[in-house]
Residue, then its C-alpha position, 0 to 999 in steps of 0.5 A: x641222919x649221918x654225921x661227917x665230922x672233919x678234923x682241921x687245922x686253921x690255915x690248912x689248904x686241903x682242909x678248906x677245900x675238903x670242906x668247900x667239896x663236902x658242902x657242895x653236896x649237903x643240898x642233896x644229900x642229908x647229913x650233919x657237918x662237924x668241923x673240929x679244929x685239931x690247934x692246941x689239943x694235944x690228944x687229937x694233934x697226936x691222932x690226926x696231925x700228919x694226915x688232916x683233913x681227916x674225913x670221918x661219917x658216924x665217928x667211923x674213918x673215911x677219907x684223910x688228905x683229900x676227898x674223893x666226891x664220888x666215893x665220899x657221897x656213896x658212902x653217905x647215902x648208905 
């Protein structure tokens, strides 16, 4: 089973609505959901802070800002 991982931040717009996108379509498709809040950790407000939401499946990077459906669930089925 895939993983997802999202990299966030607390009171992010896009971030919410990455993840509300994201879990409208875990029913249909399996795959584990890891939301990791970037506040307070140096390292990942380094790596990701310009670009959150950051979207990775199985630790490799899909999508950053915004998901696209579409592509996002072709992309976990494989």
């Amino acid at each position: 089973m895939k993983t997802v991982t999202v990299y966030s931040r607390t009171g992010c717009h896009l971030c919410e609505v990455a993840i509300d996108l994201i879990e409208s379509v875990k029913s249909k498709n399996a795959f584990n959901l890891e939301v990791k809040l970037i506040d307070g950790n140096p390292e990942l407000e380094k790596a990701y802070g310009e670009q959150v939401p950051v979207i990775l499946i199985d630790q490799q990077p899909h999508d950053y800002w915004r998901v696209d459906l579409e592509r996002f669930t072709k992309a976990i089925k494989n």
